[in-house]
VEXTORDO-564874 format. One record per residue (C-alpha): x, y, z. Coordinates in Angstrom, 3 decimals, padded with zeros to 6 digits. Layout:
BEGIN
node px: X py: Y pz: Z .
...
END
This chain:
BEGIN
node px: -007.568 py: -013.234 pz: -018.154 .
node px: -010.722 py: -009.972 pz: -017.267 .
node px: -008.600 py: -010.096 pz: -014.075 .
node px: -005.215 py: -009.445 pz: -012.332 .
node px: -004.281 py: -008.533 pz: -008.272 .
node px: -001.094 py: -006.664 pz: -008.057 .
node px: 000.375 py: -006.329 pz: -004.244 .
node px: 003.083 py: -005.403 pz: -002.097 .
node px: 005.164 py: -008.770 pz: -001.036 .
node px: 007.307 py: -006.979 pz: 002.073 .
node px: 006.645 py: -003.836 pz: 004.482 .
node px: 005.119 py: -001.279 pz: 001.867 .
node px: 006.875 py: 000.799 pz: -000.444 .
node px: 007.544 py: -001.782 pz: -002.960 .
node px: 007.216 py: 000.539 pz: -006.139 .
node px: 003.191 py: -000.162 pz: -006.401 .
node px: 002.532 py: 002.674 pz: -007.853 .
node px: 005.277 py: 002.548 pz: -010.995 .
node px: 004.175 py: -000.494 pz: -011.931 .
node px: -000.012 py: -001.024 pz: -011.371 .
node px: 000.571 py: 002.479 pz: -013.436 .
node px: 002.425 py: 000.516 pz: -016.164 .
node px: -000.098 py: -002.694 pz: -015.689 .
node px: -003.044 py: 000.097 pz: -015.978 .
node px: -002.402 py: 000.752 pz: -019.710 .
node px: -003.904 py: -002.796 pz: -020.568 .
node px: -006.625 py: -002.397 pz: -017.896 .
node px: -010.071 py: -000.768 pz: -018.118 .
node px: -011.038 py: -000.657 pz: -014.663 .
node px: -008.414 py: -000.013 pz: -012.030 .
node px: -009.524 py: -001.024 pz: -008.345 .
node px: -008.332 py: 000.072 pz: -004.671 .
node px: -009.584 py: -002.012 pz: -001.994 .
node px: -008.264 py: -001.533 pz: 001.595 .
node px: -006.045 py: 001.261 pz: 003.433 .
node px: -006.640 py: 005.119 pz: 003.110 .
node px: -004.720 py: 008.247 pz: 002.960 .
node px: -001.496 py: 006.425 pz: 004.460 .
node px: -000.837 py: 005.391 pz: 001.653 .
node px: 001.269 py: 006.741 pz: -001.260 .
node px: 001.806 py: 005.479 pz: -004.379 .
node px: 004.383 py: 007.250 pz: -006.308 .
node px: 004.557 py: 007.575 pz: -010.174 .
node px: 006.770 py: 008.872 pz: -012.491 .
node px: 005.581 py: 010.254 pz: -016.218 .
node px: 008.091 py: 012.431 pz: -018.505 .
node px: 009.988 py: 013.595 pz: -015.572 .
node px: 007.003 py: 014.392 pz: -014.024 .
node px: 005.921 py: 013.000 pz: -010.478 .
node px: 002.896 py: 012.494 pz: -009.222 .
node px: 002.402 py: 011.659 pz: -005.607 .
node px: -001.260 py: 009.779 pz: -005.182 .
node px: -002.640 py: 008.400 pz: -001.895 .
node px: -006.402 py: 007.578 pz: -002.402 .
node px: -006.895 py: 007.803 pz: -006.092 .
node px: -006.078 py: 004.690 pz: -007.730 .
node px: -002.809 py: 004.691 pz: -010.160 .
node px: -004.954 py: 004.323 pz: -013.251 .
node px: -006.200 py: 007.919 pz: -013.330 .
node px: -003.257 py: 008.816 pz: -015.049 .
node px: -004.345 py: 006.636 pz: -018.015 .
node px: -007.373 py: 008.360 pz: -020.099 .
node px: -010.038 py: 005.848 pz: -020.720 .
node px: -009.653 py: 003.856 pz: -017.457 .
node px: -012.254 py: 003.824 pz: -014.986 .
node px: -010.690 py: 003.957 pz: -011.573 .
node px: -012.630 py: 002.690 pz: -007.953 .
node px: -012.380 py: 003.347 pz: -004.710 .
node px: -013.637 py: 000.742 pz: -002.949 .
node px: -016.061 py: -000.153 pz: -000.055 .
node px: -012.805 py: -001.338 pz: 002.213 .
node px: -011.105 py: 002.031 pz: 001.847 .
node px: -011.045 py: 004.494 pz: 004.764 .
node px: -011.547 py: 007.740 pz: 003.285 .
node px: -010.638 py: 010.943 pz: 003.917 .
node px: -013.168 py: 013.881 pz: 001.638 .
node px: -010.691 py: 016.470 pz: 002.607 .
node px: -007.941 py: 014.988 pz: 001.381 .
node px: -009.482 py: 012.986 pz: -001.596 .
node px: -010.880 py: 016.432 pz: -003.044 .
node px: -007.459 py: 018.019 pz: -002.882 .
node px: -005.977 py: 014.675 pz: -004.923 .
node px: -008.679 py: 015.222 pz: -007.140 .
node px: -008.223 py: 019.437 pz: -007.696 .
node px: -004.515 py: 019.102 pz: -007.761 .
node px: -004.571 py: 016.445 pz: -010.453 .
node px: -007.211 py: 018.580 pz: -012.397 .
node px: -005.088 py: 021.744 pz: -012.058 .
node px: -002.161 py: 019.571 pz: -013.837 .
node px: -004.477 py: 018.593 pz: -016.498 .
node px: -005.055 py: 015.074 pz: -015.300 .
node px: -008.914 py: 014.796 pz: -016.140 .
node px: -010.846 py: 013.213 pz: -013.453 .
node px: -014.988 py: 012.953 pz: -012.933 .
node px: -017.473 py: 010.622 pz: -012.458 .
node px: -016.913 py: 008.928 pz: -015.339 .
node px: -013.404 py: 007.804 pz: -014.129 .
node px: -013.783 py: 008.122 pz: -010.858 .
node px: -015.581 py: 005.950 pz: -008.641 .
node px: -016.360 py: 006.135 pz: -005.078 .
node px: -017.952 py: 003.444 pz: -003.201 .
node px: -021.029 py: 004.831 pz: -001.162 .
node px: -020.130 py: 002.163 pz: 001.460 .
node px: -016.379 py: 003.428 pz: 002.520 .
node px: -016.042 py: 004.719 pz: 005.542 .
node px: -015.207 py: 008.724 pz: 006.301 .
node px: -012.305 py: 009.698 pz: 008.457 .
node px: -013.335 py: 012.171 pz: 010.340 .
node px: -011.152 py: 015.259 pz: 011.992 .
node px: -012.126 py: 013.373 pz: 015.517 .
node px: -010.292 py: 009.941 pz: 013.918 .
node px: -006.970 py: 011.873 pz: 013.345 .
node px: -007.094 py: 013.374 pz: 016.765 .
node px: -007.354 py: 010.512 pz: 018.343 .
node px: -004.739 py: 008.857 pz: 015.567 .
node px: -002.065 py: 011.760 pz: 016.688 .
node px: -003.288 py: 011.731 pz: 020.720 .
node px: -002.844 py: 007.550 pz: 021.195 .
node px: 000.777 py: 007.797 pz: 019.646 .
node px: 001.588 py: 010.317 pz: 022.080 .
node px: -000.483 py: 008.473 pz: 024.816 .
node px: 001.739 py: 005.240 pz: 024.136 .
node px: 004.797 py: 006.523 pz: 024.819 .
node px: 007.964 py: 004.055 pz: 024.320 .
node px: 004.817 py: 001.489 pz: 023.106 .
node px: 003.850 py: 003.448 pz: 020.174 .
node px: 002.681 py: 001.882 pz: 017.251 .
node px: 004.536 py: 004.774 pz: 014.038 .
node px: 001.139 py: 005.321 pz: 012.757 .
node px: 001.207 py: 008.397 pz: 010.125 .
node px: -001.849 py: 009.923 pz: 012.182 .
node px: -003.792 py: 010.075 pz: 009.140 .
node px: -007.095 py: 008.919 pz: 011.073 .
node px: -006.606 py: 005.294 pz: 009.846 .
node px: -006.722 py: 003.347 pz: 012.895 .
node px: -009.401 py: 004.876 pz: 014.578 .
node px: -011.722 py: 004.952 pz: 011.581 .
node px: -011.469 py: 001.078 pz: 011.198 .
node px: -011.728 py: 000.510 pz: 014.975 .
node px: -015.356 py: 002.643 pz: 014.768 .
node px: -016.353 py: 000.685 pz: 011.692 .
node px: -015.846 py: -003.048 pz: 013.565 .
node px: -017.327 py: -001.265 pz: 016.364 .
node px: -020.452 py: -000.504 pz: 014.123 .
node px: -020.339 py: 003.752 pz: 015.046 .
node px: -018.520 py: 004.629 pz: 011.975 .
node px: -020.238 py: 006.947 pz: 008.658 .
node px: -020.109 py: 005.661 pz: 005.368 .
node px: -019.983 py: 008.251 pz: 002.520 .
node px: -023.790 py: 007.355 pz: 001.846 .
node px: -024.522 py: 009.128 pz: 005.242 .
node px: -022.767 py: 012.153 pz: 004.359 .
node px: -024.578 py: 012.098 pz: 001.032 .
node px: -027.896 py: 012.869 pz: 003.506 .
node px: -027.673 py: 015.071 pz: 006.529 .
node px: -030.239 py: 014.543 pz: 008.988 .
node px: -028.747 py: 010.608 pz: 008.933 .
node px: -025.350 py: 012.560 pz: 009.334 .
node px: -026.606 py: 014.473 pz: 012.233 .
node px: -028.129 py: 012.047 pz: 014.277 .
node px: -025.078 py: 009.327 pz: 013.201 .
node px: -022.445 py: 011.859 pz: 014.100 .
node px: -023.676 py: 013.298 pz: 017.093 .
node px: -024.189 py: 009.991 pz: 018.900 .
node px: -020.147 py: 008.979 pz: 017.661 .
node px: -018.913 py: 012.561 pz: 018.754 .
node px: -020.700 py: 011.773 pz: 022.002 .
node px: -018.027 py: 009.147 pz: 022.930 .
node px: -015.092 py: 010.017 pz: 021.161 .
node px: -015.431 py: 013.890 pz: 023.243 .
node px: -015.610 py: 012.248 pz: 026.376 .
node px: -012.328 py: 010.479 pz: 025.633 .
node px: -010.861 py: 013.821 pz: 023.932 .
node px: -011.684 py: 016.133 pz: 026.846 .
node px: -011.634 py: 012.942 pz: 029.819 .
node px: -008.380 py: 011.048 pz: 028.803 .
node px: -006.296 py: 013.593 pz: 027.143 .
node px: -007.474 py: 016.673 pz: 028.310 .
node px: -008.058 py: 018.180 pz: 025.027 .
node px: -010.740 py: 020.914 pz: 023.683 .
node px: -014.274 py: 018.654 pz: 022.146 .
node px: -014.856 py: 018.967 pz: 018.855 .
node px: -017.795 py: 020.740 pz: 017.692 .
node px: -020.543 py: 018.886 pz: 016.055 .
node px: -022.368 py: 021.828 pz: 014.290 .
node px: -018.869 py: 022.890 pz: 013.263 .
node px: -017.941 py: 018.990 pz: 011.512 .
node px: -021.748 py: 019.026 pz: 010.357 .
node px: -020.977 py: 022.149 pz: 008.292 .
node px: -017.580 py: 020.926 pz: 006.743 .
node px: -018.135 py: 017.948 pz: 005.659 .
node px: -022.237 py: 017.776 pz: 004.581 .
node px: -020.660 py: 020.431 pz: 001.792 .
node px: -017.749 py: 018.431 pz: 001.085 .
node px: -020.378 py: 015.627 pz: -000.031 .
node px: -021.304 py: 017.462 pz: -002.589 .
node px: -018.573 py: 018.029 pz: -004.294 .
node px: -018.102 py: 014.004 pz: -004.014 .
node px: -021.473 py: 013.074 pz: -004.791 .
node px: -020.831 py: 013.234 pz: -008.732 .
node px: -018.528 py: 010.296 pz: -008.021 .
node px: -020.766 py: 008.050 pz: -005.813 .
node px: -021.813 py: 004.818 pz: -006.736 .
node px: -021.899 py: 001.039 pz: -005.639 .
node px: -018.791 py: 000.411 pz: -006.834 .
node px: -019.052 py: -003.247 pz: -006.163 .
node px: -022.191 py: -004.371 pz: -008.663 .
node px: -020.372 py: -001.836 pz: -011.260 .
node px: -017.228 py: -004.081 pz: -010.505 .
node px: -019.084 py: -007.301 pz: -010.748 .
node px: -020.981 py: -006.044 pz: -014.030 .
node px: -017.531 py: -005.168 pz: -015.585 .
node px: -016.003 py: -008.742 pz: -014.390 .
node px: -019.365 py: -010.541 pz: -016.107 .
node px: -018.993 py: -008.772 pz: -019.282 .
node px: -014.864 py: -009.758 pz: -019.392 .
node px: -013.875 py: -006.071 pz: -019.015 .
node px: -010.072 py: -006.236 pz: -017.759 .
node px: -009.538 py: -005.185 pz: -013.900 .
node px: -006.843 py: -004.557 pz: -011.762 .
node px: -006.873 py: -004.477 pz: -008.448 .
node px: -004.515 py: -002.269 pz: -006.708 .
node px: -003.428 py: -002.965 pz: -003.255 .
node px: -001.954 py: -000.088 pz: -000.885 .
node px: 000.491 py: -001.281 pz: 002.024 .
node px: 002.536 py: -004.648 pz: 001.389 .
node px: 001.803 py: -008.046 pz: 003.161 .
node px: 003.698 py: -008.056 pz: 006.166 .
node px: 001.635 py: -005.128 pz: 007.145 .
node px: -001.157 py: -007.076 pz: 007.456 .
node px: -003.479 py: -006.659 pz: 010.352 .
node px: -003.847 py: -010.094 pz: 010.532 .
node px: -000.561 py: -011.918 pz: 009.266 .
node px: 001.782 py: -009.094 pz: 009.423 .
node px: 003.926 py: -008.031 pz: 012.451 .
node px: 001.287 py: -007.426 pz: 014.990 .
node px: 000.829 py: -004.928 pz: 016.095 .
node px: 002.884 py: -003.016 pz: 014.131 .
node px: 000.538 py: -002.845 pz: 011.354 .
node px: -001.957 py: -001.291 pz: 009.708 .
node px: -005.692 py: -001.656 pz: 009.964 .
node px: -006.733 py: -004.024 pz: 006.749 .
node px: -005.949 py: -006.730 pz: 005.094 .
node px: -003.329 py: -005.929 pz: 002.070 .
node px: -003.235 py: -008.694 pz: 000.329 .
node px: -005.171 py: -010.286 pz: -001.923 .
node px: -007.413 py: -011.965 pz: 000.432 .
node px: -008.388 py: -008.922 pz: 001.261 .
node px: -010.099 py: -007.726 pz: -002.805 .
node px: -013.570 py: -009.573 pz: -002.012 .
node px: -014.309 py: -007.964 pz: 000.927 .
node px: -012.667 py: -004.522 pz: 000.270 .
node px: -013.957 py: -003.929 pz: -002.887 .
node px: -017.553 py: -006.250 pz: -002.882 .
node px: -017.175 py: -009.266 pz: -005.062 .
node px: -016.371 py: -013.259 pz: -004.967 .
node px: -013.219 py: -014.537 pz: -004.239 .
node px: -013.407 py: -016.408 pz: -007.618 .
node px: -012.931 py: -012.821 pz: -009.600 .
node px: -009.281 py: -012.791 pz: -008.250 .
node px: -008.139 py: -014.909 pz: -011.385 .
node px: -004.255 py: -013.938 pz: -011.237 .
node px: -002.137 py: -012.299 pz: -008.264 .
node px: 001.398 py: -010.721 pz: -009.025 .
node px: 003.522 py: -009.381 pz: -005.696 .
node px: 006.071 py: -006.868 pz: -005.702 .
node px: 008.884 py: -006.561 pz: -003.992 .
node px: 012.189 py: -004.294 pz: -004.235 .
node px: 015.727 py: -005.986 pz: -004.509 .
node px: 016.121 py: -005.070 pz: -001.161 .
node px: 013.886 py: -004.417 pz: 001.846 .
node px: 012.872 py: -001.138 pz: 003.981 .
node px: 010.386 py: -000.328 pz: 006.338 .
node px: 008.735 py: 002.957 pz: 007.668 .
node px: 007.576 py: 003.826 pz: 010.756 .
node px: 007.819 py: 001.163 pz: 014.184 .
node px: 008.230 py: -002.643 pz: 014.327 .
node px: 010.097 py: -005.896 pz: 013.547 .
node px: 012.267 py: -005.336 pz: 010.804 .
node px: 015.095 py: -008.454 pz: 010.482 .
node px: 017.382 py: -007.645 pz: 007.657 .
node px: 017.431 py: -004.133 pz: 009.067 .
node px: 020.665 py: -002.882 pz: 008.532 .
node px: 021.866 py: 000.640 pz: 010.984 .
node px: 025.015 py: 001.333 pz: 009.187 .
node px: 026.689 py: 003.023 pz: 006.392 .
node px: 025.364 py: 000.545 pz: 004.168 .
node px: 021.561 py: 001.001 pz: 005.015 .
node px: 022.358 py: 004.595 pz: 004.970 .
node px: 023.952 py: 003.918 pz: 001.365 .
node px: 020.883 py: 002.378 pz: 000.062 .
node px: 018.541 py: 005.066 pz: 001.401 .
node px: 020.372 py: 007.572 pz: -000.201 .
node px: 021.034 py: 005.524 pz: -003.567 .
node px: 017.206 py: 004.801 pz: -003.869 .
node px: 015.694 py: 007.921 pz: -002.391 .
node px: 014.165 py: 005.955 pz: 000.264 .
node px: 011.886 py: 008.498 pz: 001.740 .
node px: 007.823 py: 008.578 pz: 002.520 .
node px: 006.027 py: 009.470 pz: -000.313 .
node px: 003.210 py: 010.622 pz: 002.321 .
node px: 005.124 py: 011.063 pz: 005.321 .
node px: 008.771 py: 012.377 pz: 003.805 .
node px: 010.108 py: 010.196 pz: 006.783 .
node px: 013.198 py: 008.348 pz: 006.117 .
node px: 012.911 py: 004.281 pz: 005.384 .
node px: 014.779 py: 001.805 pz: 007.505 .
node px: 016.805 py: -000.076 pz: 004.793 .
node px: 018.012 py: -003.272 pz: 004.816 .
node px: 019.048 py: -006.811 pz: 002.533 .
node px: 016.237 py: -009.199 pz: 000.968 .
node px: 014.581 py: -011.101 pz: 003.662 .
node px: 013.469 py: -014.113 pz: 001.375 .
node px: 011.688 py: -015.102 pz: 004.364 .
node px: 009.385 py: -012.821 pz: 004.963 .
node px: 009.024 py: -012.603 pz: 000.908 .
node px: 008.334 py: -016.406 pz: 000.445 .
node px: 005.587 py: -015.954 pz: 003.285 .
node px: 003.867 py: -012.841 pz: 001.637 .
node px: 004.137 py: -014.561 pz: -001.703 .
node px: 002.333 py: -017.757 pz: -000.218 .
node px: -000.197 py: -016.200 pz: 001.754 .
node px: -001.655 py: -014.376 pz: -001.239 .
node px: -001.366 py: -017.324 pz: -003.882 .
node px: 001.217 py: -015.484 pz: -006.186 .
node px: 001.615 py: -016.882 pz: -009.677 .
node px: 005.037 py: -014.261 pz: -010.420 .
node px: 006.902 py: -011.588 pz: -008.952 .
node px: 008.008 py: -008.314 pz: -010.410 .
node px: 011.386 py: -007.419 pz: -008.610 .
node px: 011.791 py: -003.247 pz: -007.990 .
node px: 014.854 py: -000.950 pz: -007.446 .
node px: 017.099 py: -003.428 pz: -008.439 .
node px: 019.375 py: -000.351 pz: -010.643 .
node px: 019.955 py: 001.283 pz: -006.928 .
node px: 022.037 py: -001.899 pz: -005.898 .
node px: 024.900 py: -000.969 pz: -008.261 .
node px: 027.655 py: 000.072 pz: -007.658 .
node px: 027.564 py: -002.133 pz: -003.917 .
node px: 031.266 py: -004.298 pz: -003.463 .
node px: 029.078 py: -007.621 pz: -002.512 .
node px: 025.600 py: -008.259 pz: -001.629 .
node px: 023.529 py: -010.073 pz: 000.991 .
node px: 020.157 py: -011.918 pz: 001.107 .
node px: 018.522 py: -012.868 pz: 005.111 .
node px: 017.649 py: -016.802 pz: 004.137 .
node px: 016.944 py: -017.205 pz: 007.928 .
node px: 016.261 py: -016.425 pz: 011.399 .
node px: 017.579 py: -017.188 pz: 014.680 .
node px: 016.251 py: -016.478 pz: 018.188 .
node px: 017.737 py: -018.389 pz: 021.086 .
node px: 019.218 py: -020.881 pz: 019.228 .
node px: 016.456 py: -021.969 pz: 016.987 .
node px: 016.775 py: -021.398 pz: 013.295 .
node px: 013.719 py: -020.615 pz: 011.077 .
node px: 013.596 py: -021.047 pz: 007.654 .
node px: 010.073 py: -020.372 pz: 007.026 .
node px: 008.127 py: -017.050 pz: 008.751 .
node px: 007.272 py: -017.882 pz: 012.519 .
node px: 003.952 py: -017.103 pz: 013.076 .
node px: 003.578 py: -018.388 pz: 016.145 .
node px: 006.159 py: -015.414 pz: 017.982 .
node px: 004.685 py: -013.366 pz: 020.011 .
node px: 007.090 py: -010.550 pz: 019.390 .
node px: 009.973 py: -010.512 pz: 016.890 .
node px: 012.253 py: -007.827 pz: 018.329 .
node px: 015.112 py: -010.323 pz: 019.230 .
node px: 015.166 py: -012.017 pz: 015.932 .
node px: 018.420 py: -012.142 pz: 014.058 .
node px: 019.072 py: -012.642 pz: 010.447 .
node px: 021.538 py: -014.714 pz: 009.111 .
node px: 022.559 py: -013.852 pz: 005.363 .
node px: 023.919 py: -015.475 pz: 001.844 .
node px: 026.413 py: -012.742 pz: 000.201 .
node px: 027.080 py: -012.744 pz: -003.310 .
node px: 029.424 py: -010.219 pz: -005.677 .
node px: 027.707 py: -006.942 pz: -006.479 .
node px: 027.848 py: -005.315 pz: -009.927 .
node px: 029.549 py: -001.846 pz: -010.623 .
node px: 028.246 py: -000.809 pz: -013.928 .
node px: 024.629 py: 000.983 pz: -014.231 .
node px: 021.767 py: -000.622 pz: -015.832 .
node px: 018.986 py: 002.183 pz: -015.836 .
node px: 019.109 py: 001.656 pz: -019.756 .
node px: 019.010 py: -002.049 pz: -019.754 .
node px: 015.874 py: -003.596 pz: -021.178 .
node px: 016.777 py: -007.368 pz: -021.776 .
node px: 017.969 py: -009.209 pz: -019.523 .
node px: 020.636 py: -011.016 pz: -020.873 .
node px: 021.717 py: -007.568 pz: -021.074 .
node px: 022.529 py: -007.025 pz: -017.297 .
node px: 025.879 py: -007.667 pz: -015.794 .
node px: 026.367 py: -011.513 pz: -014.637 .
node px: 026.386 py: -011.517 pz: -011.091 .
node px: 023.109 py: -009.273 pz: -011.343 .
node px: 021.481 py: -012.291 pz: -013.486 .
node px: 022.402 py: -014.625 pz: -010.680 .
node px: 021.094 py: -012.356 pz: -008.246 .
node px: 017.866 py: -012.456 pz: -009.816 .
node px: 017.941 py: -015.955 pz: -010.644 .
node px: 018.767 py: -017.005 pz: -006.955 .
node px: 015.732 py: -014.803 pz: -005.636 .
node px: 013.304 py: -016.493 pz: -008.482 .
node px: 014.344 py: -020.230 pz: -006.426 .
node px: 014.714 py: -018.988 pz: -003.452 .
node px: 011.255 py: -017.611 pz: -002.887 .
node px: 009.481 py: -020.244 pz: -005.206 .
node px: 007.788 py: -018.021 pz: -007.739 .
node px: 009.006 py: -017.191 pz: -011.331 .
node px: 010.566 py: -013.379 pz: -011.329 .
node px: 008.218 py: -012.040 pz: -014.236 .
node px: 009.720 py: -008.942 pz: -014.728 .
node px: 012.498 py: -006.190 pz: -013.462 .
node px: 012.355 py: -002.194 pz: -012.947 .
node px: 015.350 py: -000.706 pz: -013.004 .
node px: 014.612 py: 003.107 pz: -012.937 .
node px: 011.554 py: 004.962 pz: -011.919 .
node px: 009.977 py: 005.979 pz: -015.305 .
node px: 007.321 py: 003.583 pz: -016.939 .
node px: 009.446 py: 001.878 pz: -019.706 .
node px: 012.637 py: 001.119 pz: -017.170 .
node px: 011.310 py: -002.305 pz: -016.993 .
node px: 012.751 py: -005.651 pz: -017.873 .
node px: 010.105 py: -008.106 pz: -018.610 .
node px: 010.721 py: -011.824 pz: -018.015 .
node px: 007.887 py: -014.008 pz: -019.230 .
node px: 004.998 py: -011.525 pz: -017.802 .
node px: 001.897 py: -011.491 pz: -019.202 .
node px: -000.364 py: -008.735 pz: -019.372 .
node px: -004.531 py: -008.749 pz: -019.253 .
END
């Protein structure tokens, strides 16, 4: 199949990156379709890590042709300094594999302000946003005052787009917070020059997208924060500000639903969360603190510890659903050695009532308790393991309870952070 969606099935963090860099070898275009510089996708080659937030994960493949779409929020400042550090480590990246989508909107220094001043603003309420301007630039896009990176590309359209957005968001900078305005000839300066230095990659991405699809080129699409971040299904409104899944390809990166031919989630073998919100199998003991430690559960963007916690099959058999999953690839599964007995949240109470299947219809989800299956853990390690008949027995039944549980084959296994730690299970490539 020319096509294959690969998302995050619980609250981010799922080990995207590893593995849509793995899937990327058999791909020849490599698409990012929603979220900005919030993001990070982590990837590990020869020992080597690279750390990448807006570039898609296929740049580290020569050959591929990687696209940042029309439903990304971007950031020039910090998708120049992706692009110069991966030059400066040899990683060649132009126009050639490099797209940009002339449609995407620009974070501006004014949207990261405002990001960092409404946190502060909210108090107890606060949202854990990274302050990376995400928010606010998708609020001023629905609100129809936000730039695309085809205005920056001209700058009297700049000028007169700018100044009239500046207008409102300094009233609420000095007004409301108290804060000095920003100055317009100041942002005029910066980031006219900044586009270009981006123009070389500008393009619309979505007819080169839908040229590649019609001529059966193979394409990835690469989603940034998992499911249950959803702004629309997730945990409201601890969320972020697009739609992650795979419903959200044809608008974020310009083409018909019908080009999403096959969707694969990820999740790991357990569950974490950054930032604020609902988080049910959350688990504030020596045991979280075990797994965060065990699987280096820290921000890739933010360096901010993860909450950790057990597999919430509910909240995986939703994401899974919602998107129209045909398999699963299960992550981190090596950093659960070693643990005496495992657990698995199969449902949720909340004043009584048991759910079994996610509860949309909440209007909050802080009182929600989990209620768990426990099964034996495994002692031995199985970074080397690459069959699975290979891994210990109670780690096959682990694996072979999630697969029923959540109602979508297990297709394959990473058990280490380098490319070829995988175990595959029936998955087929494009």
């Amino acid at each position: 199949m020319p096509s294959l969606s690969v998302f995050g099935a619980q609250w981010g963090d799922e080990g995207k990156g590893k593995l849509i860099d793995l899937l990327a070898r058999d791909a020849e275009y490599v698409v990012r379709y929603q979220g900005g510089a919030n993001a990070g996708h982590t990837v590990v080659v020869g020992g080597e890590k690279y750390i990448l937030h807006l570039v898609p994960s296929g740049i580290l493949h020569p050959g591929k042709v990687n696209v940042v779409g029309n439903g990304v929020a971007v950031d020039p400042l910090k998708l120049l300094e992706e692009i110069d550090g991966l030059r400066a480590r040899g990683v060649a990246v132009s126009g050639a594999n490099l797209r940009l989508s002339a449609s995407a909107h620009v974070i501006f220094e004014h949207h990261k302000l405002l990001d960092q001043l409404a946190e502060r603003w909210r108090g107890e309420g606060r949202i854990g946003t990274t302050g990376r301007g995400i928010g606010p630039a998708y609020a001023d896009k629905a609100a129809r005052i936000g730039l695309r990176v085809c205005d920056l590309l001209e700058p009297g359209h700049c000028r007169t787009r700018l100044k009239a957005a500046l207008a409102e968001k300094n009233a609420l900078i000095q007004k409301v917070h108290g804060e000095r305005a920003i100055d317009l000839e100041g942002q005029l300066d910066r980031y006219t020059s900044l586009a270009e230095r981006l123009r070389p990659f500008v393009g619309d991405t979505g007819a080169e997208v839908r040229a590649a699809f019609r001529a059966k080129k193979r394409i990835l699409f690469e989603g940034a924060q998992g499911a249950m971040l959803d702004l629309d299904a997730g945990t409201y409104p601890f969320v972020t500000s697009s739609n992650t899944g795979a419903s959200g390809i044809p608008a974020g990166a310009q083409v018909p639903p019908r080009m999403v031919e096959r969707v694969i989630g990820i999740a790991k073998a357990y569950c974490t969360r950054v930032g604020e919100g609902p988080f049910p199998s959350e688990l504030k003991n020596a045991t979280g603190d075990r797994i965060r430690e065990q699987g280096h559960e820290y921000g890739s963007t933010t360096g901010r510890p993860r909450r950790c916690g057990w597999f919430d099959v509910v909240a995986a058999r939703f994401a899974l659903e919602l998107s129209g999953a045909d398999g699963l690839i299960v992550t981190n599964l090596d950093v659960l050695s070693g643990f005496p007995e495992l657990q698995a949240a199969v449902e949720y109470e909340l004043d009584g009532r048991r759910f079994s299947t996610w509860p949309a219809h909440l209007a909050h989800f802080d009182r929600v308790q989990a209620r768990y299956t426990t099964f034996p853990g495994w002692s031995q390690d199985i970074t080397g393991v690459r069959r699975f008949e290979d891994l210990p027995r109670e780690a096959r039944a682990y694996v072979e309870w999630l697969e029923r549980e959540v109602s979508v084959p297990i297709v394959m296994l990473s058990v280490g952070p380098e490319r070829d730690q995988v175990i595959p299970r029936g998955f087929q490539p494009l």
